[in-house]
C-alpha positions in Angstrom: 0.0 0.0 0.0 1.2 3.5 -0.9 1.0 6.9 1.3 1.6 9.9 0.2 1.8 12.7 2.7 0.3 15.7 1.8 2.9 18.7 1.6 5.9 16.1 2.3 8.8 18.6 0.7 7.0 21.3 3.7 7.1 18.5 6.4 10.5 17.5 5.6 11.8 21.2 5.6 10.3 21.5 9.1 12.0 18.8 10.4 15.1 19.6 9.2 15.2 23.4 10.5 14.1 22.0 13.8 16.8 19.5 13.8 19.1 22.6 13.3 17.4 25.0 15.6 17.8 21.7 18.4 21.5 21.7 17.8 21.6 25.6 18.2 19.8 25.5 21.1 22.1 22.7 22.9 25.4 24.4 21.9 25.1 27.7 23.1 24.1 26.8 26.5 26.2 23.9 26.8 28.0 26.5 29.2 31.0 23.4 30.5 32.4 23.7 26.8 32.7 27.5 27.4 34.0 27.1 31.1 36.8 24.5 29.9 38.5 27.1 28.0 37.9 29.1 30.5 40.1 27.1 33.0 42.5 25.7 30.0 43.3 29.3 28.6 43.1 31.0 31.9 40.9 33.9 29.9 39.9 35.3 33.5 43.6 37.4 33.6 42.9 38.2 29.9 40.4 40.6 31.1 41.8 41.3 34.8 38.5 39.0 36.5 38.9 36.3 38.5 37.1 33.0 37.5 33.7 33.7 39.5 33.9 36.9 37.8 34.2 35.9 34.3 31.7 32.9 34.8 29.0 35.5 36.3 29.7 37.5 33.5 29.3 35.1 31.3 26.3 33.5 32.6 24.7 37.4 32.5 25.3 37.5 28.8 23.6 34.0 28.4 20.4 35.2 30.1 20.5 38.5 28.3 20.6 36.6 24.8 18.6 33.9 26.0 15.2 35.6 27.9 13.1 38.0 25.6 12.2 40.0 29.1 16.2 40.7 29.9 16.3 44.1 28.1 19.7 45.5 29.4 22.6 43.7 29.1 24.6 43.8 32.5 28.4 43.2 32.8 31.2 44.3 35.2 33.2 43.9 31.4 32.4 47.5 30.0 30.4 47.7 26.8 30.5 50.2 23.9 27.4 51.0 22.1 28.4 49.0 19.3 29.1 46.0 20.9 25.7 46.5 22.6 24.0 46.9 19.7 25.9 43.9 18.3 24.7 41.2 21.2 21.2 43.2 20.6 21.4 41.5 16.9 22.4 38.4 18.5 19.5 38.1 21.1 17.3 38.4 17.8 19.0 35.7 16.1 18.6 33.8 19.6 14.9 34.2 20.3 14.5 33.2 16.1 16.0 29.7 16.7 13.4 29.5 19.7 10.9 30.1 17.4 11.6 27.9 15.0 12.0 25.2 17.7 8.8 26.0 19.3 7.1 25.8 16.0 8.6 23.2 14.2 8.8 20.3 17.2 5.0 19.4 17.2 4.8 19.8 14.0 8.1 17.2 13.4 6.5 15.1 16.4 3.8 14.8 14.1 5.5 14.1 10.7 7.7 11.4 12.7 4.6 9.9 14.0 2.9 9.8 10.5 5.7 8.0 8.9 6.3 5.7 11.6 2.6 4.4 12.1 2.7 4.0 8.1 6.2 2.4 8.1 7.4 5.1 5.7 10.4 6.1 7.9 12.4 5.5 4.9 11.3 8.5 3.1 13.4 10.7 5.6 17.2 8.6 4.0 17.4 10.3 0.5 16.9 14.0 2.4 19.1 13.1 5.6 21.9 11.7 2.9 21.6 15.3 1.1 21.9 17.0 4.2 24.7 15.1 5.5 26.8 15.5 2.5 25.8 19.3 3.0 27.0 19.4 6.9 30.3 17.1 5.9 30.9 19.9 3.5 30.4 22.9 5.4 32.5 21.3 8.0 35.8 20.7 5.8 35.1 24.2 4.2 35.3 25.5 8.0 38.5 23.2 8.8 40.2 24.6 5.9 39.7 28.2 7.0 37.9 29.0 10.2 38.9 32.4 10.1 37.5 33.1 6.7 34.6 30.9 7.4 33.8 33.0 10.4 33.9 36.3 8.8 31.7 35.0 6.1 29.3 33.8 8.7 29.1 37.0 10.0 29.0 39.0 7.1 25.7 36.7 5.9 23.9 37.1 9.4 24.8 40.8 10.0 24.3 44.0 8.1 26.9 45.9 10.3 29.9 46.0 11.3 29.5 45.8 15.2 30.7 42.2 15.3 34.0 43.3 14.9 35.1 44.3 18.2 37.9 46.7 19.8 39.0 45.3 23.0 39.7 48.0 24.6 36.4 48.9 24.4 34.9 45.5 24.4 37.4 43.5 26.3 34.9 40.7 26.8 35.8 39.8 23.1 39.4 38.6 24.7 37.3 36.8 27.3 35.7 34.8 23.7 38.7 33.6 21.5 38.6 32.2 18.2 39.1 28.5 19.7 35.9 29.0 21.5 33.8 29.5 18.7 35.8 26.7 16.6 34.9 24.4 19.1 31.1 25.7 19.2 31.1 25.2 15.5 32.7 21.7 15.5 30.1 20.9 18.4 27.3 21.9 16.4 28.3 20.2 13.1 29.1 17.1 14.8 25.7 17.1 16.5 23.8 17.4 12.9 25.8 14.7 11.0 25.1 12.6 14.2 21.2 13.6 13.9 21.3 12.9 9.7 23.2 9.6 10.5 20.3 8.2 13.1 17.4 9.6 10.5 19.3 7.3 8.0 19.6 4.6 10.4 16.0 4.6 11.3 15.1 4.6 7.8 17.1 1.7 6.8 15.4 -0.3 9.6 12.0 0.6 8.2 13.0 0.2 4.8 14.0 -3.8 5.9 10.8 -4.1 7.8 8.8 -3.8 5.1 10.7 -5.7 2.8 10.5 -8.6 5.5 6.2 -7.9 5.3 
């Protein structure tokens, strides 16, 4: 018996950006990544804090990007408008993954749920293999060049120039090396393949158990 969902191509885009928006979410408040380099790079004399200092710091700027009702960003780090205005950007880009999480989980619950009562699980290897191939790529691209891969990030998600920051006016940019955000990245690319590779797996399963029907 055949099944066609209606508005698959939508259903499958949902589930995808969710899958994305779930990584997002689980990297940048997996706060021990951020506290081993912390310890590691000893980034509290960086900026003249001691650890608890940084760490409250740090956990400030979390909330701030994180909670739509945190309107002022508050740091014992001084801030110049810019950089201000920058994490302002950020907080927007923040509360948009949320959004998309919010919206697309039930909706992927459902999807999932469709396609598994139907044993039609295997519909979801040809997209995970495209997106995986995408994610491998992105991440050799980035291993090649974080630097430039970094800037070019930026330069597609902001319209301004406030990411780039002085430190003498924004010394919590020393407090945030490059290596940080490497590892962020690696995190979160690591995390999708890992994703792609179980929708795969799952799908070959169901692919076999209705063969063996």
């Amino acid at each position: 018996m055949t099944f066609k969902i209606k508005g698959q191509f939508f259903f499958n885009v949902i589930l995808f950006l969710t899958i994305v928006a779930f990584c997002i979410a689980l990297v940048i408040n997996f706060r021990p990544l951020y506290y081993y380099f912390v310890d590691h790079e000893n980034l509290a004399a960086t900026v003249n804090l001691t650890r608890e200092g940084l760490v409250e710091d740090y956990r400030h700027l979390l909330n701030y990007l994180n909670f739509p009702w945190i309107s002022n960003l508050k740091m014992t780090l001084p801030s110049s408008s810019n950089g201000l205005q920058h994490f302002a950007d950020v907080k927007k880009l923040f509360l948009l993954d949320y959004g998309v999480l919010v919206f697309g989980a039930p909706i992927s619950v459902y999807y999932l749920r469709c396609l598994k009562k139907r044993q039609m699980l295997w519909k979801l290897i040809a997209p995970a293999q495209i997106m995986l191939t995408g994610f491998v790529f992105l991440l050799v691209i980035m291993g090649i060049s974080f630097h430039q891969f970094f800037v070019l990030f930026h330069k597609i998600l902001f319209r301004n120039n406030d990411w780039i920051f002085d430190p003498t006016k924004d010394p919590i940019i020393d407090a945030l090396p490059n290596d940080f955000f490497l590892a962020c990245f690696v995190l979160f690319f690591v995390l999708l393949i890992i994703s792609m590779l179980a929708l795969i797996v799952v799908g070959k399963k169901s692919l076999k158990s209705g063969k063996s029907k």
